[in-house]
C-alpha positions in Angstrom: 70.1 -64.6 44.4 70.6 -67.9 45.4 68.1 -70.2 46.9 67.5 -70.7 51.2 64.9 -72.9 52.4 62.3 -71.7 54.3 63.4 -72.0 57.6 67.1 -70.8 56.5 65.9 -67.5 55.0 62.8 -67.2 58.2 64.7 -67.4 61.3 67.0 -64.4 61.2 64.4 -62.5 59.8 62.1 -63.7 63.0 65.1 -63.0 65.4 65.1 -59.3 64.1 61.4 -59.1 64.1 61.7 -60.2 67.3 64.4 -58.2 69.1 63.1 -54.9 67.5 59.5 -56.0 69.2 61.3 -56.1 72.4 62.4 -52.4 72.6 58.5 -51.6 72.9 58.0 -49.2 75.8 55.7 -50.9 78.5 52.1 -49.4 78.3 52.2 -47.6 81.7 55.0 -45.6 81.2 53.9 -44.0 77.7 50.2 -43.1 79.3 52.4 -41.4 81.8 54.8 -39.4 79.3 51.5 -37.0 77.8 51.1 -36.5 74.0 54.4 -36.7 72.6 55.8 -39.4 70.9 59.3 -40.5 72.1 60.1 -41.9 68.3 59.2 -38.9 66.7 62.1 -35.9 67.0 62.5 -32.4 65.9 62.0 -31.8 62.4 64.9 -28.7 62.5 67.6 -31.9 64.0 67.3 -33.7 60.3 67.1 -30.3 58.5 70.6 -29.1 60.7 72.1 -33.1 59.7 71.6 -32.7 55.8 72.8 -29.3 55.6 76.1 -30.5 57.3 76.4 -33.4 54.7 76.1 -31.9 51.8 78.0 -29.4 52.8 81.1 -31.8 53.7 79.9 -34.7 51.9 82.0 -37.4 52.9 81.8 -41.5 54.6 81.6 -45.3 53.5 77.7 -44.6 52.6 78.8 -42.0 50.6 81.6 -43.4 48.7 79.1 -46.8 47.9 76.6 -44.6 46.2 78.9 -42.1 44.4 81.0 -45.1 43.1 77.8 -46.7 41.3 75.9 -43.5 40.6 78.8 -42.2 38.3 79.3 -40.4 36.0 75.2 -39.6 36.4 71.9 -41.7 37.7 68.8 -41.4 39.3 68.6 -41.7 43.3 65.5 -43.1 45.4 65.8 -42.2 48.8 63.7 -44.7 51.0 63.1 -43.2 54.2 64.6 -39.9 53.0 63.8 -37.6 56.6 65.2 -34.1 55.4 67.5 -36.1 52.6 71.3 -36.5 54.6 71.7 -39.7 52.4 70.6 -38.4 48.5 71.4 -35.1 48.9 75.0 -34.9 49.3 74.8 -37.0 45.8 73.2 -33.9 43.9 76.0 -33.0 41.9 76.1 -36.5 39.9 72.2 -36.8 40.0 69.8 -36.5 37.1 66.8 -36.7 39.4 65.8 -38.1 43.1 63.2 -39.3 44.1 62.2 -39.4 48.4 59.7 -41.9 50.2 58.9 -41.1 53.9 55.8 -40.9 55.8 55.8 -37.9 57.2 54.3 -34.7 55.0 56.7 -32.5 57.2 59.7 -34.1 56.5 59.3 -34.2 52.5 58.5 -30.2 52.6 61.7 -30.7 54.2 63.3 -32.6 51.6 61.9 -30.5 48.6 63.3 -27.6 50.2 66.9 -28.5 50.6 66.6 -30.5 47.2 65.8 -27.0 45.4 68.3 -25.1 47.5 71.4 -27.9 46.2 69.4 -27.3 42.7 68.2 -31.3 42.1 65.0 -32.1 40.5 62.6 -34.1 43.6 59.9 -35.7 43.4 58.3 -37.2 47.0 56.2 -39.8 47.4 54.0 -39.8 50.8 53.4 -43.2 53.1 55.3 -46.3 54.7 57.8 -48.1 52.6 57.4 -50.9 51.0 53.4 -50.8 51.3 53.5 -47.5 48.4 56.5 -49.3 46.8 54.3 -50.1 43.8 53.5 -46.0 42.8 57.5 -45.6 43.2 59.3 -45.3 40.2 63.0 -47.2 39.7 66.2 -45.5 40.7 69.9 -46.0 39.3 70.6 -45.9 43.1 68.4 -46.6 46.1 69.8 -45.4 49.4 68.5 -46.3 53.2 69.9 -44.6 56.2 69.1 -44.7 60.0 65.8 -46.5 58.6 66.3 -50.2 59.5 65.9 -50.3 62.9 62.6 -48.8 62.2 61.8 -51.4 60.2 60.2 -55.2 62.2 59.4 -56.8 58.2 63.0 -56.1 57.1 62.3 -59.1 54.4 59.7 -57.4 52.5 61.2 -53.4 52.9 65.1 -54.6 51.3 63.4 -56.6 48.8 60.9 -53.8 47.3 64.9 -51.8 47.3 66.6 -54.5 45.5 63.5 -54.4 42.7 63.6 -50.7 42.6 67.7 -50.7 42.5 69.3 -50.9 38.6 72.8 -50.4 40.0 73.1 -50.7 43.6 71.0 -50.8 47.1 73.3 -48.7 49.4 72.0 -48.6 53.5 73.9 -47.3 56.4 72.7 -47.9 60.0 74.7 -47.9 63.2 76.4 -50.7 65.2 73.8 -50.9 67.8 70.3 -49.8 68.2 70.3 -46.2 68.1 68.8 -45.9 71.5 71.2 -47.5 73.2 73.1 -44.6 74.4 69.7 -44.1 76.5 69.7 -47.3 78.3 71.4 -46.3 81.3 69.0 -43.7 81.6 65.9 -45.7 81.4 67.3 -47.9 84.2 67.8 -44.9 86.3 64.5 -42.9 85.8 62.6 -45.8 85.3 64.0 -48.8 86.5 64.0 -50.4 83.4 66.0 -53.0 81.7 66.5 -52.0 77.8 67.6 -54.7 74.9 71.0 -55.0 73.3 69.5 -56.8 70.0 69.0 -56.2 67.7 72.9 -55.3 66.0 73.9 -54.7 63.2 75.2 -57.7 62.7 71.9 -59.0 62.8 70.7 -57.2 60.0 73.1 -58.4 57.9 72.6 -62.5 58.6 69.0 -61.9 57.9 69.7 -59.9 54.3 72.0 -62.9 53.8 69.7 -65.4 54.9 67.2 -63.9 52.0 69.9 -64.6 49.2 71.5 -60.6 48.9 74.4 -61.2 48.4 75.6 -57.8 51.2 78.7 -56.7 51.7 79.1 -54.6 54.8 81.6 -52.3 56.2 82.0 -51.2 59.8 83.6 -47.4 60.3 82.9 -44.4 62.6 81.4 -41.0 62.4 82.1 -38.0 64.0 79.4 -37.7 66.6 77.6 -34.3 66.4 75.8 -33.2 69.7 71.8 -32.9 68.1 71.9 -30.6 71.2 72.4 -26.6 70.8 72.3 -26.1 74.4 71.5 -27.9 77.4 67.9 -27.3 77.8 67.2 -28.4 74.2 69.2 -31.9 75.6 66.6 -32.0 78.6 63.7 -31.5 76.6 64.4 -34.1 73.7 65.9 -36.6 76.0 63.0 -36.2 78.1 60.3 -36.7 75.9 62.8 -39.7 74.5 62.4 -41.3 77.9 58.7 -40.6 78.2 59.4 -38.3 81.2 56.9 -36.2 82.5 57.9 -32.5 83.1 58.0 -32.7 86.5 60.9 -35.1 86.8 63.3 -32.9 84.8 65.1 -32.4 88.0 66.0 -36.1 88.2 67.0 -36.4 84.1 69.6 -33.3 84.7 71.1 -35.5 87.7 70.7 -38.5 86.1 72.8 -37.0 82.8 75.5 -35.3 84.9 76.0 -38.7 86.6 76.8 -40.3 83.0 79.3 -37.3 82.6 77.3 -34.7 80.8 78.9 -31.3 80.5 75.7 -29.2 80.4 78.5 -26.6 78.4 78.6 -29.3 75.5 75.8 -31.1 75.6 75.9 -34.6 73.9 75.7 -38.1 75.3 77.5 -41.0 74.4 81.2 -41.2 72.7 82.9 -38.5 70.1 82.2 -41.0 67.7 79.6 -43.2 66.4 80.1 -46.4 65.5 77.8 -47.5 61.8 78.2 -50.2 59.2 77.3 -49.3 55.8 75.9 -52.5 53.8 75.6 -52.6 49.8 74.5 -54.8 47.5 73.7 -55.3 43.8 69.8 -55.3 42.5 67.8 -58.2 42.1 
């Protein structure tokens, strides 16, 4: 890696730390919303997204970590969810290994790892704060994580010392709320960021001396939605609606062009840049 001064390598990683800060939901509205937590979705839409990928394994991501996991290597899965980015790999991997810190999503992960029949081993907590009970992968893969992530600095370089081969992470163009922002301006009357990008994400890996490469390319967008009412409740508890004002989220979404027959919001397809680089 080569060398940055101090305030070359800090100020991207600020600006990110600082855009991601900005898509906090204000304080009044989430004591209005009730218990749920609009970051935290259904367990069954992560299970439903693996099963689809390794079933028809295919994209950039995929190609970047099949091409340095061959002919056979060892995966780490940093953020795994129900396992759409290590799974698929199963048939050229020795062993994986998940991170994530939710119990429910790893039970999750062991179960679709034993149905594909690859060896898993999970590891429970925030990324990179366990990093240090982790073991090394051949492979390390990141999807749909980043944005997640304020410290990126510390969280890609604990992947980069855990990589041998390659650091593979895929995330999409824009925040993945953003489909929701003209929805939070009409329920709430609320103005929602544009920044961070992932453009963004890239200057500050660069900034830190990875030496990323990055590919933009779209997915086929698959409605998380298997009817309508499922769409109001999800997008509901998203936008920290209270139950009452369902009525004004189901005009609110036909206004944006929702067909309550195919539920989804937002474009057939979804814009993501995959970014790789080479361990550390």
């Amino acid at each position: 890696m080569r060398a940055e001064s101090a305030g070359d390598a800090t100020a991207p990683l600020e600006r990110w730390r600082e855009d991601l800060a900005s898509w906090a939901i204000p304080e009044p509205i989430l004591r209005a919303a009730g218990p749920k937590s609009p970051w935290e979705l259904p367990r069954q839409l992560f299970v439903d997204r693996t099963r689809r990928l390794v079933a028809w394994p295919s994209g950039h991501t995929y190609q970047r970590a099949l091409e340095a996991l061959r002919p056979r290597g060892t995966v780490l899965d940093v953020g795994c969810g129900a396992g759409a980015a290590s799974l698929p790999l199963a048939p050229h991997a020795s062993a994986m290994v998940g991170v994530d810190e939710h119990p429910g999503m790893l039970d999750a992960f062991r179960t679709l790892g034993a149905e594909v029949g690859c060896p898993v081993e999970t590891f429970t907590g925030r990324w990179p704060d366990i990093a240090g009970e982790v073991p090394a992968a051949d492979v390390v893969v990141c999807t749909n994580v980043v944005y997640n992530v304020a410290d990126l600095g510390p969280f890609a370089l604990e992947m980069t010392r855990h990589a041998r081969r390659r650091v593979v992470v895929e995330l999409t163009a824009r925040h993945p709320m953003s489909d929701l922002n003209p929805l939070w301006l009409r329920v709430h009357g609320l103005v929602r960021p544009e920044r961070p990008t992932a453009d963004d994400a890239v200057a500050a890996l660069r900034a830190m001396g990875l030496a990323v490469e990055s590919h933009a390319w779209s997915r086929q967008a698959v409605s998380e939605f298997a009817t309508y009412r499922d769409m109001l409740a999800v997008t509901g508890q998203r936008l920290c609606l209270p139950t009452d004002r369902v009525d004004d989220l189901d005009a609110a979404l036909r206004e944006l062009g929702v067909d309550p027959e195919h539920p989804r919001l937002g474009t057939p397809m979804r814009d993501v840049v995959t970014l790789w680089w080479p361990p550390g």
